[in-house]
LUMLOSE-347826 format. One line per field, with one value per residue (C-alpha): residue in one letter; x, y, z; residue number from 1. Coordinates in nm, 4 decimals. Layout:
residues N
r = c(A:...) .
X = c(X:...) .
Y = c(Y:...) .
Z = c(Z:...) .
k = c(NUM:...) .
END
This chain:
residues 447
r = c(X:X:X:X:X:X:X:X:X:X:X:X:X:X:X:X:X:X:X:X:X:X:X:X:X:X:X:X:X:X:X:X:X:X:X:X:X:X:X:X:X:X:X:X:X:X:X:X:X:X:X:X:X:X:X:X:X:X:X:X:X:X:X:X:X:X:X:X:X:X:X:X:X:X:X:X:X:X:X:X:X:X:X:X:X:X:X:X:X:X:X:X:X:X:X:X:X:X:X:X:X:X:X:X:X:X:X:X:X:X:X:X:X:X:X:X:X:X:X:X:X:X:X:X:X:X:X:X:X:X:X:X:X:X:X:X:X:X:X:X:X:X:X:X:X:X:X:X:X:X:X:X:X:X:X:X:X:X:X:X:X:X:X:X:X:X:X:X:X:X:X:X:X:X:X:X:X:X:X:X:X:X:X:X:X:X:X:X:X:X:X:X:X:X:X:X:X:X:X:X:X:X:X:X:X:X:X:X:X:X:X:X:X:X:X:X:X:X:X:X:X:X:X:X:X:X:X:X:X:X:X:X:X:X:X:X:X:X:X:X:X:X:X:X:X:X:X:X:X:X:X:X:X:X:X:X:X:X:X:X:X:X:X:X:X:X:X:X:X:X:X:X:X:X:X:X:X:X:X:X:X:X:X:X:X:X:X:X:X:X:X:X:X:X:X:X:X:X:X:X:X:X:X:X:X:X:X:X:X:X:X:X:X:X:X:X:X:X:X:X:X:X:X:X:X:X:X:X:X:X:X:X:X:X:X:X:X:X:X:X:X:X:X:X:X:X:X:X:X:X:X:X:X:X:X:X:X:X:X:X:X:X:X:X:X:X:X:X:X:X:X:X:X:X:X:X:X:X:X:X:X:X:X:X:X:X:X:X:X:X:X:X:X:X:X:X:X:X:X:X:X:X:X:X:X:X:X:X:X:X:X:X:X:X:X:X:X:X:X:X:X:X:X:X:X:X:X:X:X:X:X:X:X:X:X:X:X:X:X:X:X:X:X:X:X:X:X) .
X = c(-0.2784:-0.2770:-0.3470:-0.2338:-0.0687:0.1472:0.0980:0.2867:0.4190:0.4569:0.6413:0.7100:0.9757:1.0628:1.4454:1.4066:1.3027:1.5202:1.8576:1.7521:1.9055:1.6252:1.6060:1.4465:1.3939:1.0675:1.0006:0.6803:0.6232:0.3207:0.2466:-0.0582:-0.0661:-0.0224:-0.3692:-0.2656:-0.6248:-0.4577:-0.5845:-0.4791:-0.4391:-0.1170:-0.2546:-0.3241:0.0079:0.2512:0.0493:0.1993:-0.0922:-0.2716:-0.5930:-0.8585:-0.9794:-0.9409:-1.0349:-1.2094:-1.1386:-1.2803:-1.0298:-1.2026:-1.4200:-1.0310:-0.9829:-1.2816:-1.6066:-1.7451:-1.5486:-1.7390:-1.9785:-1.7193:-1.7472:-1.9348:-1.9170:-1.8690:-1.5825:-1.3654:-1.0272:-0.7806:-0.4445:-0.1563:0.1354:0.5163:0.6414:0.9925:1.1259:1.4300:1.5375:1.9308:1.9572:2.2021:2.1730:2.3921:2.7118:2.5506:2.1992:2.2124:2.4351:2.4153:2.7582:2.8250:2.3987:2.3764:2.0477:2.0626:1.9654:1.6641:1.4874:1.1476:0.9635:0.6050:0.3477:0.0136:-0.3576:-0.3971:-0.7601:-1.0155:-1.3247:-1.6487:-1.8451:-2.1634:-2.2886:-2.6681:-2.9513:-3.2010:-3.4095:-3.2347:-2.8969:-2.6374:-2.5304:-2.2327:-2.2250:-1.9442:-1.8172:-1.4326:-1.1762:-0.8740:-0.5668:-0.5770:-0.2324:0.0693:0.2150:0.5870:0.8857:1.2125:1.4538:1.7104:1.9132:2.1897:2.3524:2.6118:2.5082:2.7876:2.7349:2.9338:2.7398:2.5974:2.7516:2.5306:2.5235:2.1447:2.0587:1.6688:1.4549:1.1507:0.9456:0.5834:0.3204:-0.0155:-0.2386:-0.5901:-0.8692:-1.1621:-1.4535:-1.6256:-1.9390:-1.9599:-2.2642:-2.2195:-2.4642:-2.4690:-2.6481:-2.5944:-2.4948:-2.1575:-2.1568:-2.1106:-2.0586:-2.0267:-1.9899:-1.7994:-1.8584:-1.5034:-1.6111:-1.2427:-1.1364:-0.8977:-0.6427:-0.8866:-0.6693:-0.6036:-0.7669:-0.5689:-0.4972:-0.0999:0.0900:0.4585:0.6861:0.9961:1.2640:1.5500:1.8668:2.0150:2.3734:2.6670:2.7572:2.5682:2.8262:3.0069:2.7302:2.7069:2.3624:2.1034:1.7825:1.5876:1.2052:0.9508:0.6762:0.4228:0.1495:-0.1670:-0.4018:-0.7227:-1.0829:-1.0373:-1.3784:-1.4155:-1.6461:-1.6431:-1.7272:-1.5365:-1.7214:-1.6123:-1.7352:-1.6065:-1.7119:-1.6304:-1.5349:-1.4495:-1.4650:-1.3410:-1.3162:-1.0686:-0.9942:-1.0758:-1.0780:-1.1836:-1.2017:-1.2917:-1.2978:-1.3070:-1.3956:-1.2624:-1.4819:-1.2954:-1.3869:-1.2850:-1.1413:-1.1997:-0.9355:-0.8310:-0.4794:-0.3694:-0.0413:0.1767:0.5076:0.7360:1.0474:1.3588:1.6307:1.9015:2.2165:2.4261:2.2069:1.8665:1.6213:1.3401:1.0515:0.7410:0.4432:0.2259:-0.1167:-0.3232:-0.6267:-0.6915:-0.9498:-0.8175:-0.9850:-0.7940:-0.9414:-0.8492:-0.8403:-0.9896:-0.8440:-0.9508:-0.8431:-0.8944:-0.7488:-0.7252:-0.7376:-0.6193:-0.6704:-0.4721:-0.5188:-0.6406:-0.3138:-0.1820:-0.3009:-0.2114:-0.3414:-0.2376:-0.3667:-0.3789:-0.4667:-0.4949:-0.5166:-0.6338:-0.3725:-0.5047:-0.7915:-0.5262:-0.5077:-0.5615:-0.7726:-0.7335:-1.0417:-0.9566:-0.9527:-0.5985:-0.5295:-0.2034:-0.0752:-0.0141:0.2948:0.5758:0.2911:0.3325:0.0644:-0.2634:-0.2026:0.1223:-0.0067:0.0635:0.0406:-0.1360:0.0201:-0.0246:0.0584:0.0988:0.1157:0.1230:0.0880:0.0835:0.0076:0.0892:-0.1448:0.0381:-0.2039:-0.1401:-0.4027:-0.6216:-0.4612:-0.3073:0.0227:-0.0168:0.3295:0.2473:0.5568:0.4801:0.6149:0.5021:0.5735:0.3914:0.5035:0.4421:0.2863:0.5863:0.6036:0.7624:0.7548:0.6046:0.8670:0.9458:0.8424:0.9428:0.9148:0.8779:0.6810:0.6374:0.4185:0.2660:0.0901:-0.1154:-0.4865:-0.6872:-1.0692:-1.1655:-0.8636:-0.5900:-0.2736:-0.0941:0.1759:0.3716:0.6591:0.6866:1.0044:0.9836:1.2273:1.2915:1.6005:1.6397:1.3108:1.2774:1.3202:1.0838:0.7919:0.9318:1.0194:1.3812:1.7060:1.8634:1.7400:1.6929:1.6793:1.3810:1.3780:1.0873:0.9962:0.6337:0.5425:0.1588:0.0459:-0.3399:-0.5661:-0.8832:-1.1501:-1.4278:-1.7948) .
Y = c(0.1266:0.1826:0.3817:0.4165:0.3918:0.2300:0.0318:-0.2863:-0.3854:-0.6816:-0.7514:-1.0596:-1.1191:-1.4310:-1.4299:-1.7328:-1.5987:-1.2943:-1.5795:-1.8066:-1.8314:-1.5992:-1.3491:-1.0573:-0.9713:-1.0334:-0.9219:-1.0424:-0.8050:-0.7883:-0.6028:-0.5921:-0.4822:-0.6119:-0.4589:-0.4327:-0.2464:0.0765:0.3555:0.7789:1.0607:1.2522:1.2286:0.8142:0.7701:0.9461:0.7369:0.4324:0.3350:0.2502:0.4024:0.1144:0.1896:0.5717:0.6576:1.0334:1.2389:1.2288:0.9449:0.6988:0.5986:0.3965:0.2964:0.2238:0.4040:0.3088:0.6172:0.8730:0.9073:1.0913:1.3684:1.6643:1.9388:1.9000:1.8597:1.9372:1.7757:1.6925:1.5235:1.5116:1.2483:1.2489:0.8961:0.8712:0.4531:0.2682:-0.0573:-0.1992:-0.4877:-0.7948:-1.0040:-1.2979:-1.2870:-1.5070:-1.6662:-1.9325:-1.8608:-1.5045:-1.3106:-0.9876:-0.9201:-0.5851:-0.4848:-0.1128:0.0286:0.2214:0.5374:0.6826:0.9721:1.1294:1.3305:1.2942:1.3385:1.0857:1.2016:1.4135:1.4124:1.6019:1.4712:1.5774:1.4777:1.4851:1.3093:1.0901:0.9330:1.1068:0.8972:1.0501:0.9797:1.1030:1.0525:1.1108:1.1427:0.9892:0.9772:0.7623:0.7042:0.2836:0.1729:0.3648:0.2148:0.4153:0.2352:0.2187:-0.0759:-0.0430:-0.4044:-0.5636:-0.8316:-1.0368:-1.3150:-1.5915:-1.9354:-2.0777:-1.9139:-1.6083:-1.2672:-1.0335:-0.7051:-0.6575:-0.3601:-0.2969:0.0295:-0.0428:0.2420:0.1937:0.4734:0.5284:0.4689:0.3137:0.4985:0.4621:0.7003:0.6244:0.6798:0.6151:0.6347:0.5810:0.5614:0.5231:0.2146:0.2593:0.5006:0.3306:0.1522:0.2547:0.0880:0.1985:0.1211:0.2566:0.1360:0.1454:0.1694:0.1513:0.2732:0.4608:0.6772:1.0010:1.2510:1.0079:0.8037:0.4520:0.2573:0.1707:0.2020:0.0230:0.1084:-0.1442:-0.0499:-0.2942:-0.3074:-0.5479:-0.5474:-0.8449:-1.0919:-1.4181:-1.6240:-1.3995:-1.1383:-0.8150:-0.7155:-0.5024:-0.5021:-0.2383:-0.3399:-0.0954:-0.2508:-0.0252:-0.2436:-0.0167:-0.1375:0.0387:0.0363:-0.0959:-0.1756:-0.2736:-0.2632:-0.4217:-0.2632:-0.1846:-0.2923:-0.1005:-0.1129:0.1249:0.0231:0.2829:-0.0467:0.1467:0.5765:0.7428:1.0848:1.1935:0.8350:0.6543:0.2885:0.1852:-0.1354:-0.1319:-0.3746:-0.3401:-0.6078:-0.5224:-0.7335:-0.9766:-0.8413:-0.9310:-0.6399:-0.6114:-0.4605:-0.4673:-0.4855:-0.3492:-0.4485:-0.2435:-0.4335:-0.3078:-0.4525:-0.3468:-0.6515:-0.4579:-0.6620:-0.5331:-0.7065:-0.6291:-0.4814:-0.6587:-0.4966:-0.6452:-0.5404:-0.6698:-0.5757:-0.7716:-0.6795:-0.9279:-0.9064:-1.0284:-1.0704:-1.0532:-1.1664:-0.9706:-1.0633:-1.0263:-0.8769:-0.8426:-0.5628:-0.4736:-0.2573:-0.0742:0.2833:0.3958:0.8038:0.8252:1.2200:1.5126:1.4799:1.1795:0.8514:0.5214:0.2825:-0.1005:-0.2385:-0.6114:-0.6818:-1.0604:-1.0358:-1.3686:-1.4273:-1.7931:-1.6422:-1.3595:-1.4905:-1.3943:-1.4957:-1.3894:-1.4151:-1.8381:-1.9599:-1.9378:-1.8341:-1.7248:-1.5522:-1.2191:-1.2648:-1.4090:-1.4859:-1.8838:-2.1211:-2.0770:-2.3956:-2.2971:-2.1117:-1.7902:-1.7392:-1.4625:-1.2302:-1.0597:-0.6813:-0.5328:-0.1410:0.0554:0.4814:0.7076:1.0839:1.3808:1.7324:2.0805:2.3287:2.6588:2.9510:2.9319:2.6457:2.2510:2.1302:1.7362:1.5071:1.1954:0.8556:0.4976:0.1931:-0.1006:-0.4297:-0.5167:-0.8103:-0.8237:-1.1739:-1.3329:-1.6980:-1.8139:-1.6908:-1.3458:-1.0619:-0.9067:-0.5238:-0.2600:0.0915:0.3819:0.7069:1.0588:1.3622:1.6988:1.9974:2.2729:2.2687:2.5919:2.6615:2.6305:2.4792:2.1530:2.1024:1.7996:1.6590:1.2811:1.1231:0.7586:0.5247:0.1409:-0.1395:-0.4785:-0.6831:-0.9720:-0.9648:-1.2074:-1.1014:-1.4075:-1.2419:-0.9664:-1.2019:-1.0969:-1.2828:-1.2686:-1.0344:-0.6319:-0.4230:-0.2095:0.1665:0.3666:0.7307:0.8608:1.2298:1.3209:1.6216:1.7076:2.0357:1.9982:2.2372:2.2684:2.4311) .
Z = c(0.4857:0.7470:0.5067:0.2638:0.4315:0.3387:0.0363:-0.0619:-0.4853:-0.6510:-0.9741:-1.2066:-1.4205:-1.5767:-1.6145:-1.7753:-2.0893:-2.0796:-2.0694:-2.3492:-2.6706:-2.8462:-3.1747:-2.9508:-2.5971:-2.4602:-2.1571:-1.9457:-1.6394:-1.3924:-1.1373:-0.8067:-0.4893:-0.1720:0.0228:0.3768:0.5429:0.7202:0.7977:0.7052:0.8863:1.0654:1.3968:1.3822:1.1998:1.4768:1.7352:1.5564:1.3685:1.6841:1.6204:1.6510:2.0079:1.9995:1.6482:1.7672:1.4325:1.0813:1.0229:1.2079:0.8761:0.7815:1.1155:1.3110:1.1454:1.5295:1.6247:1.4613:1.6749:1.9140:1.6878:1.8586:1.5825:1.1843:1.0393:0.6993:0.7216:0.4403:0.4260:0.1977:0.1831:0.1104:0.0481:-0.0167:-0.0309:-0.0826:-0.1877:-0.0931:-0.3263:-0.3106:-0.6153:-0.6554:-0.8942:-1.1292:-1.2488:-1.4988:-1.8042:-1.6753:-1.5247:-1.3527:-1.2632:-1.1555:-0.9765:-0.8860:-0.5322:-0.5615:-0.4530:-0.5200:-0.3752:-0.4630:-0.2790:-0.3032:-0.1602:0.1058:0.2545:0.2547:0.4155:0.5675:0.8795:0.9797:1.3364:1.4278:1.6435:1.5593:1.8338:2.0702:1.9451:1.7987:1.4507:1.2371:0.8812:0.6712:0.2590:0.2296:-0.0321:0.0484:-0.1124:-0.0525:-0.2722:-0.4184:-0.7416:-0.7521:-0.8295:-1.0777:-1.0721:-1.3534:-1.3869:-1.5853:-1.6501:-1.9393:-2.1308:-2.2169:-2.4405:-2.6892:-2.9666:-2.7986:-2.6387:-2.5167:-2.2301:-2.1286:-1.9912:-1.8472:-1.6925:-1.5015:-1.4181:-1.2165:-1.0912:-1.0475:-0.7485:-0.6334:-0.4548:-0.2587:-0.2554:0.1373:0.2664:0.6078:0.9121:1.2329:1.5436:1.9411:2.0362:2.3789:2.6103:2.5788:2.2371:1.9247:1.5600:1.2408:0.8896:0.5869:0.1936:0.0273:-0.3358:-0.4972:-0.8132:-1.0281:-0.8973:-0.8630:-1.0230:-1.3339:-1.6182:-1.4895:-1.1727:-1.2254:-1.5495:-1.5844:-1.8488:-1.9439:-2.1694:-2.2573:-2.4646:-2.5783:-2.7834:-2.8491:-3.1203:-3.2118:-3.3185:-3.5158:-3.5978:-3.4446:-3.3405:-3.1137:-2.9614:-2.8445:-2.7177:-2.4664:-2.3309:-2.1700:-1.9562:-1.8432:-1.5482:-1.6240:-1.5026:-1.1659:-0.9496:-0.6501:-0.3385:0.0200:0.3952:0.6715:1.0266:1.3812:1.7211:2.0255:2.3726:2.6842:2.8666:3.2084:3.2924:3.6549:3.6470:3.4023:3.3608:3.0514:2.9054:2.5568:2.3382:1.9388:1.6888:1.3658:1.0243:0.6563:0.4275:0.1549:-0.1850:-0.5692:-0.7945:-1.1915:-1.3849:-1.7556:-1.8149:-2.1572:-2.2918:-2.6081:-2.6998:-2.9463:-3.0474:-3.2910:-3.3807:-3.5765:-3.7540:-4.0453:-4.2966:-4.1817:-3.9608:-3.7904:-3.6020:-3.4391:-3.2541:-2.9852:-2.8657:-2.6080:-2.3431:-2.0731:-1.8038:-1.4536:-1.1072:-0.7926:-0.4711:-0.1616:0.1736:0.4797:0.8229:1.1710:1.4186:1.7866:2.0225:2.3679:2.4818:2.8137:2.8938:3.2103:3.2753:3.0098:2.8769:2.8659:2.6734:2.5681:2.2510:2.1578:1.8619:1.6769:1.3128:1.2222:0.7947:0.6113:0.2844:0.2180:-0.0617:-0.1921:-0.5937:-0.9083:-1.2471:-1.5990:-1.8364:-1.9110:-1.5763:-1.4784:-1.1380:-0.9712:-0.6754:-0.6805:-0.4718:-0.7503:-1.0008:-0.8827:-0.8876:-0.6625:-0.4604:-0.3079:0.0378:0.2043:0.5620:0.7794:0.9075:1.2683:1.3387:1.6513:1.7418:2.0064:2.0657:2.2907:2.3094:2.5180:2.5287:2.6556:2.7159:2.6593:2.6286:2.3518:2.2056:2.2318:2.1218:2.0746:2.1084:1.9790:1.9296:1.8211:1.7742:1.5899:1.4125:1.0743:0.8617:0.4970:0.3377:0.1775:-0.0791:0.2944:0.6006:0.6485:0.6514:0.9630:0.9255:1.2038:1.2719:1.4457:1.4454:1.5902:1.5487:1.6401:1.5525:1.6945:1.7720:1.8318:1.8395:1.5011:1.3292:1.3780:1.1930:1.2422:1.1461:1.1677:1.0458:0.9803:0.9265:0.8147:0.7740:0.6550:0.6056:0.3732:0.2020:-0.0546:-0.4306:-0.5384:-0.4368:-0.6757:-0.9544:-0.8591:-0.7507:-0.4090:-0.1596:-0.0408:0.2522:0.2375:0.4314:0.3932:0.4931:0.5164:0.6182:0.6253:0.6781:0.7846:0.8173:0.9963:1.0430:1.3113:1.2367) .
k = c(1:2:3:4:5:6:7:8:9:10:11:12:13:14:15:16:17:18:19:20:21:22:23:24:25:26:27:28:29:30:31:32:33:34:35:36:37:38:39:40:41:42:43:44:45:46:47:48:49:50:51:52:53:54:55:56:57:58:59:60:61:62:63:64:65:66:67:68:69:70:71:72:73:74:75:76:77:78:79:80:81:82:83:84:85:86:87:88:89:90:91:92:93:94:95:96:97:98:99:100:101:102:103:104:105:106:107:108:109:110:111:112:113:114:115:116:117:118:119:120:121:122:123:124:125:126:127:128:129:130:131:132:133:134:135:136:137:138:139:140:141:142:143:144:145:146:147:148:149:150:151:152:153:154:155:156:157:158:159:160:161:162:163:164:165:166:167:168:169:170:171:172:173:174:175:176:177:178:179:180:181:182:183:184:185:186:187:188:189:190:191:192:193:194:195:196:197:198:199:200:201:202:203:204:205:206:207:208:209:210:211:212:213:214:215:216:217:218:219:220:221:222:223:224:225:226:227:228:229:230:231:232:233:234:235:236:237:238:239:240:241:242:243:244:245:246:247:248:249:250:251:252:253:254:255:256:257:258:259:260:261:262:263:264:265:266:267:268:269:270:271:272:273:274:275:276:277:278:279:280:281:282:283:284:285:286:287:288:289:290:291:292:293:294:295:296:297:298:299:300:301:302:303:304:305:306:307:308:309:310:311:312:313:314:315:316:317:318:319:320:321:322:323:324:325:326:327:328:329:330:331:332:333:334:335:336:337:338:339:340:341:342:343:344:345:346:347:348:349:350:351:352:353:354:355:356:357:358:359:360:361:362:363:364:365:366:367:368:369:370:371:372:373:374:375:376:377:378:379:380:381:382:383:384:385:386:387:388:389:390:391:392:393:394:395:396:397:398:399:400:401:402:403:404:405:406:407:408:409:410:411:412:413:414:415:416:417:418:419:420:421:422:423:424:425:426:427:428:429:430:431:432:433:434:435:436:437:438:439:440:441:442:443:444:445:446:447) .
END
């Protein structure tokens, strides 16, 4: 997610269906995420997100689990997130016997736990050994997108208006053990053992309400339908592999590599789908109900990451980082054998190319008696999978906070952008700018 960092959505809608010639709207909506492996924390995000080769706090079981072993003293540390994201739409003036589409620009905002964790370091052997009990926020389901649109034909008239409302989230509860193999290696692995949002009873829940009014022919009617889809029961497991190797160390003069391997893994989830429709004309009134429960399985990919820490002095340091992630297996299954892509909901053939991120840090100490005030700035360059070409994701961060003997409070601020993303990987028409603001905030506490 980088953490959660920093989740990505995908929705289907089949506008095909909502511009035919038909008796009652029916509207066919799904939703998954796009699971980019990032990592939590204020500290890590105001560095950029470039955390693989320095990955020294109780973090590192997102980042680099290799890293724990840098812990000298246990640690409590929690972290809570402000998201706040908005989408600039452009849809084109018409789409098929549709006039005047109107997509609305879009804002959401929602805070929300984003870590928590306790680290325990010991020896064994005379090697020392951190273990460590996670919870991470992995995806963010939050999003509205209100659209409409007119309907013309010879023998139908119709204004369609739709709400789209999404929330909910996915968790991961993370054990994590890491050990010193050599004087200067270290690896470590963390079990992600995903499920429901922690604070809830479902993983994401979308809600779609549409209305429908005109003339067919020359009768007057209305349409009112909600459709409420529920993604329940999700369950899934895979590791996360990190090395950190003290490559080169000169006095006060530091250089580090790590590496780190997040497993491919298959989620189970059970979608449950309520439909409820009203046709009203001035002769009669027709309602119908729909109930349906499918099982689906979506595969998940893989990514590699490495990255390079440079400690010039006490107080200043420097961190690059590279993530390779594998989108050729990312597809989907429901209980007959039908598989899809995620991305647009098109068929499982069509391919989806990796993407490569790139991110660099940097962070500056100011001593000052009894305590350290951290400024940290990154920049970075993350592209999102895409039906085409990847999109081109930038941004830029910055953070700080105040560390004394027993306690650390950070703080980080992070700002993402994208121009021209495709609406077919939403289902939607024409394209959006995407800006996206992310504060976290973190409390960490020494024994």
């Amino acid at each position: 997610m980088r953490s959660k960092y920093f989740l990505f959505i995908v929705i289907f809608i089949p506008f095909s269906t909502l511009l035919t010639k038909t008796s009652f709207a029916q509207l066919t909506s799904q939703v998954s995420a796009v699971p980019l492996p990032v990592g939590s924390g204020a500290r890590a995000l105001g560095m950029g997100g470039a955390f693989i080769a320095v990955a020294d706090d109780a973090t590192a079981a997102s980042w680099n689990p290799g890293g724990l072993t840098q812990l000298e003293r246990p640690e409590l540390s929690v972290v809570g997130s402000f998201l706040s994201t908005q989408q600039d739409f452009d849809p084109p003036d018409r789409l098929g016997f549709a006039s005047e589409f109107t997509l609305d620009n879009e804002s959401v905002s929602r805070g929300d736990l984003n870590y928590a964790s306790i680290a325990y370091p010991f020896e064994v052997f005379r090697k020392n050994l951190v273990a460590s009990l996670n919870y991470q926020q992995k995806y963010d389901f939050h999003l509205d997108v209100d659209y409409n649109f007119k309907n013309e034909t010879p023998i139908l008239s119709e204004n369609h208006a739709t709400d789209f409302e999404l929330k909910g989230g996915i968790g991961a509860l993370t054990p994590t053990i890491a050990m010193q193999i050599l004087p200067k290696l270290s690896i470590g692995v963390a079990v992600n053992i995903y499920t429901d949002e922690f604070f809830g009873d479902f993983a994401w829940k979308e809600k779609i309400h549409e209305f429908r009014s005109g003339t067919s022919g020359i009768t007057p009617f209305s349409n009112t339908s909600d459709t409420d889809v529920t993604f329940k029961n999700f369950q899934a497991v895979n590791v996360t592999a990190g090395i950190l190797w003290d490559v080169w160390e000169k006095e006060n003069k530091r250089l580090t590599f790590g590496a780190v391997f997040h497993s491919p893994y298959t989620a189970d989830v059970d979608r449950v789908t309520n439909f409820r429709d009203i046709f009203v004309t001035s002769s009669q009134i027709v309602e119908s109900q729909f109930h349906e429960r499918m099982h689906l399985e979506i595969d998940y990919p893989m990514s590699f990451g490495a990255g390079l820490g440079f400690r010039y002095s006490d107080s200043l340091s420097f961190s690059m980082d590279a993530t390779w992630t594998d989108w050729s297996e990312f597809k989907q299954k429901d209980e007959f054998g039908n598989e899809l892509r995620p991305l647009g909901f098109v068929s499982a053939k069509r391919d989806i190319d990796d993407t490569y991120a790139v991110r660099f840090g940097t962070e500056y100490l100011l001593f000052r008696q009894k305590m350290i005030i951290p400024i940290r700035g990154g920049l970075f360059y993350d592209p999102r999978p895409s039906l085409d070409e990847p999109t081109h994701v930038y941004g830029f961060s910055a953070g700080s906070g105040i560390t004394f003997k027993r306690v650390s409070i950070d703080g980080a601020y992070q700002f993402r952008w994208a121009n021209d993303v495709d609406g077919a990987d939403f289902g939607l028409p024409g394209t959006f700018d995407l800006n996206e603001h992310l504060f976290l905030a973190s409390v960490i506490v020494y024994f």
